[in-house]
C-alpha positions in Angstrom: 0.0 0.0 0.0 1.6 3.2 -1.1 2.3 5.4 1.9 1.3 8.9 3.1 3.3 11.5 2.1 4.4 12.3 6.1 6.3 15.3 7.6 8.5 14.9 10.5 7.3 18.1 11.7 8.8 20.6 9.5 11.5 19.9 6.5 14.1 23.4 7.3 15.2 26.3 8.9 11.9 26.0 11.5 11.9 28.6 13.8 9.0 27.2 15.4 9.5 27.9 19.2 9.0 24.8 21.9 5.1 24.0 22.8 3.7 22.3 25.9 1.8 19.4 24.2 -1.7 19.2 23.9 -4.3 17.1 24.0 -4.7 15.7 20.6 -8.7 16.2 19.4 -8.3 19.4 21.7 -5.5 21.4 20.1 -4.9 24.9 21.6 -3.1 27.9 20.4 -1.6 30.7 22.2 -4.0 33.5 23.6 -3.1 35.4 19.9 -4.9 35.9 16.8 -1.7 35.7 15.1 0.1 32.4 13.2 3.4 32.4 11.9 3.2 31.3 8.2 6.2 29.0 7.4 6.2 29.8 3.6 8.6 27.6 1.8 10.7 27.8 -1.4 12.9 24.6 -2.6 16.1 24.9 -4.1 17.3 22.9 -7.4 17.8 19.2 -7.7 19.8 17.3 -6.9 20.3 18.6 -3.3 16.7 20.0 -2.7 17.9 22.7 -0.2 14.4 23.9 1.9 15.0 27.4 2.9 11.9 29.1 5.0 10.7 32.9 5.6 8.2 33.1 8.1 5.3 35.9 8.2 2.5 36.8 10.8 -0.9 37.2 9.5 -4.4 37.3 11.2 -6.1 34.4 12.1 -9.2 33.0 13.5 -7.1 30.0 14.4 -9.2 27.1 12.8 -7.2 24.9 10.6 -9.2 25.8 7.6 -8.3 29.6 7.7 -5.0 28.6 8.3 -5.0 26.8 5.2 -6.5 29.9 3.0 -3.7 31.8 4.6 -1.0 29.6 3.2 -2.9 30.3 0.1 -3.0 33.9 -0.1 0.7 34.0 0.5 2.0 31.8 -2.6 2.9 29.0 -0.4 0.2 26.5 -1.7 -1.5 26.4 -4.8 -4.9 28.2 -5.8 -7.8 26.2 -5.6 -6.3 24.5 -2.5 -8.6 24.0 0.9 -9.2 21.8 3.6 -11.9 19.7 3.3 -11.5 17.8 7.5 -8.8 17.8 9.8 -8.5 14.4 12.1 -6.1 14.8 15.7 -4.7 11.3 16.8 -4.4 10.0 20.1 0.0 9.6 19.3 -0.2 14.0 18.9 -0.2 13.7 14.8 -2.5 15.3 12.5 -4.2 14.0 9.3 -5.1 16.8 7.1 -7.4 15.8 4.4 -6.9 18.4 1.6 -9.1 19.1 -1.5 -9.0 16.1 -4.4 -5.8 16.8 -6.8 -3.9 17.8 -4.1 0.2 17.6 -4.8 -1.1 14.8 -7.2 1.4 15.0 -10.0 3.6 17.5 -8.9 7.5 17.4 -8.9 9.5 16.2 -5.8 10.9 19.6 -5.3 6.8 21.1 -5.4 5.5 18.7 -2.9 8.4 19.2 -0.5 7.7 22.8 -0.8 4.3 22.9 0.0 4.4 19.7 2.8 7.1 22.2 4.2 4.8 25.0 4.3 1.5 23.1 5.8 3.6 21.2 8.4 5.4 23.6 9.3 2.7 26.1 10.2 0.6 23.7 12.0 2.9 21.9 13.8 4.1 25.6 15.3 0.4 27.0 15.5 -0.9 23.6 17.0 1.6 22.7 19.9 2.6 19.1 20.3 2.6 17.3 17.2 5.2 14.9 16.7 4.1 14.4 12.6 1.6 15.5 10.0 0.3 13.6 7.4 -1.5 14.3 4.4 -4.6 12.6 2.3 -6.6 14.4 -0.9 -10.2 13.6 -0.9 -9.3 10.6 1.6 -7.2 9.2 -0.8 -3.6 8.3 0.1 -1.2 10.8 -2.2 1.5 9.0 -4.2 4.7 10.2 -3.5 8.0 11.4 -5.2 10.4 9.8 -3.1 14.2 10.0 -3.3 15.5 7.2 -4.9 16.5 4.4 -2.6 20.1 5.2 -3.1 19.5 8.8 -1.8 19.3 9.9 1.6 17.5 13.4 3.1 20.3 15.0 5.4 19.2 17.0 8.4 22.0 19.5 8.6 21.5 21.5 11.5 23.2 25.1 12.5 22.8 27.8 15.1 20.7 30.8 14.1 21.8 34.6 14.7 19.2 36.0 16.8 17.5 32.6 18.5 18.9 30.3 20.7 17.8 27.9 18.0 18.5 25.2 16.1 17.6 25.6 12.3 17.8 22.7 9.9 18.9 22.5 6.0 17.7 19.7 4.2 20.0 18.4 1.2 19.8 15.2 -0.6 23.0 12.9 -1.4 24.0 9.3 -2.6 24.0 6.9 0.0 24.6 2.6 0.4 21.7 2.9 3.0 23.3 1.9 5.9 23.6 3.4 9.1 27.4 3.7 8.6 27.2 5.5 5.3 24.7 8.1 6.4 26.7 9.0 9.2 29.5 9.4 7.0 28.2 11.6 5.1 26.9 14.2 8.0 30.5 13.9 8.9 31.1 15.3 5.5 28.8 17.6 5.9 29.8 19.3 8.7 26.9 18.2 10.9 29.0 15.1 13.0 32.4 15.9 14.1 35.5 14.4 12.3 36.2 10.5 13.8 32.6 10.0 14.8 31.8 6.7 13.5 29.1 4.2 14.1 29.7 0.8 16.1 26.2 -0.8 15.7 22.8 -0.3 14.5 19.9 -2.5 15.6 16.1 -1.8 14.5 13.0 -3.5 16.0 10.0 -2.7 14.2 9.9 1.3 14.1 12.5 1.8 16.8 16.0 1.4 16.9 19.2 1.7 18.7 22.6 3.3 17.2 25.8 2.6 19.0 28.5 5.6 18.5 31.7 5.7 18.4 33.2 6.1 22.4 33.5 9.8 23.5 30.1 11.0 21.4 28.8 14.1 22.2 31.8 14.3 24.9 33.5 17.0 25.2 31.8 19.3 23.3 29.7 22.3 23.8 25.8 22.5 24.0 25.4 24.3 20.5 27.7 21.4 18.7 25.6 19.0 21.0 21.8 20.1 19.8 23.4 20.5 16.4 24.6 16.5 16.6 22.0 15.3 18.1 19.3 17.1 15.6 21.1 16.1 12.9 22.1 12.4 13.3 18.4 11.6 15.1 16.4 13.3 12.7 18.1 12.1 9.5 18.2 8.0 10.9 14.7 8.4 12.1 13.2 9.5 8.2 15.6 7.2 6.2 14.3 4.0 8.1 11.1 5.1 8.9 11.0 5.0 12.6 9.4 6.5 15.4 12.1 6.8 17.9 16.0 6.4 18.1 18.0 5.1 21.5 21.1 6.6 21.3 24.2 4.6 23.0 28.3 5.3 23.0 30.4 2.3 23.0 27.7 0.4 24.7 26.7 2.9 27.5 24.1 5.5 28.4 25.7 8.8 27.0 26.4 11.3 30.0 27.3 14.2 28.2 27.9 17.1 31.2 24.3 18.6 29.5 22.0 15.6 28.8 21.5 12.2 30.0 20.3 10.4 27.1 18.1 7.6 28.6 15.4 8.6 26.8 14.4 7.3 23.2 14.8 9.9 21.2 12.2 11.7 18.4 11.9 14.1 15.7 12.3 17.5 16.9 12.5 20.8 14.9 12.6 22.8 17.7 15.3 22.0 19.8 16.9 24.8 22.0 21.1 24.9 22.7 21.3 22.9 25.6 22.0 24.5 29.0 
């Protein structure tokens, strides 16, 4: 059965801020009558680079306004509207959009406008972990990266927010574990001599065994931006839901964190403290 198209909560440079999670078929919004419009524009293939300007507008804060919003602003086509919007107990979304919709568009067109919609309702709506999309209740067939290509979460530190924003590039990959983190250690995003020791899935979780002295010694920006990076990129290639993360077969300790925890998509993670 073909899958949904599905957003990890937001493909780039989110600037959406951390939300106290929410009661799924009850989702609040600030006390505002303003949303911040993620409004998306994809670079050329092959890499796919997301890059995302964000804009206030008025709002009555139903889902379906939101959605004309996105409109009015050039992030989704004309024509496009919300027909029902279905909150999960697990704190996703399912947003069944108007027949046609993203049906026969390019790769780089759907990731812009899955971008856009996810982005803005996973910031408006606090507590999603992932937003999916139908048309008409019909699944929407997408146009994946080939399965020798890999979507890199390359995190980095923004100016004026002690935030981590993400860049999203495609590249060539043998699909292992290894491999990808080989390349985010070409890519800046994993430190030079961080290699993997073992990856085990179960299912949709999985465990990833680093290298000894991961995340050690280093400071809590280069920590969120590892962490983001390596967890957010494992979790979408293999489909999972959640990531243990381990360093030569021990709980990692790192002076900011104590990663006991499985870990999950995040696009708003704040430098560590």
């Amino acid at each position: 059965m073909k899958k949904l198209i599905m957003l990890f909560v937001a493909l780039a440079l989110v600037l959406a801020a951390c939300a106290t999670p929410t009661t799924p078929d009850e989702p609040t919004t600030e006390a505002t009558t303003q949303v911040r419009l993620y409004l998306a524009t994809v670079g050329e293939a092959p890499l796919y680079t997301v890059y995302m300007e964000t804009v206030y507008a008025e709002t009555d804060g139903t889902p379906e306004h939101i959605v004309q919003l996105l409109v009015q602003h050039g992030a989704l086509p004309q024509g496009t509207y919300l027909l029902d919007v279905t909150w999960h107990e697990d704190n996703t979304v399912t947003l069944n959009m108007n027949e046609g919709f993203m049906q026969g568009q390019s790769d780089a067109e759907q990731q812009r406008q899955s971008a856009s919609l996810g982005s803005t309702f996973s910031a408006f709506f606090g507590g999603l972990t992932s937003v999916f999309f139908t048309a008409a209740g019909q699944e929407i067939e997408p146009v994946a990266p080939t399965q020798s290509q890999v979507r890199l979460y390359l995190a980095n530190l923004g100016n004026q927010e002690p935030w981590v924003y993400i860049n999203l590039h495609y590249a060539n990959t043998t699909g292992t574990a290894q491999d990808i983190v080989r390349l985010l250690v070409e890519h800046g995003a994993l430190p030079q001599g961080t290699a993997v020791h073992s990856f085990t899935q179960q299912g949709r979780s999985a465990t990833i065994d680093m290298n000894e002295g991961f995340l050690q010694a280093t400071g809590s920006s280069g920590e969120a931006i590892q962490v983001v990076s390596l967890v957010n990129t494992l979790l979408t290639h293999f489909n999972l839901q959640e990531l243990y993360l381990t360093a030569a077969g021990q709980m990692i300790e790192s002076g900011h964190e104590t990663y006991d925890y499985p870990l999950t998509y995040r696009d708003d993670i704040p430098i560590l403290t």
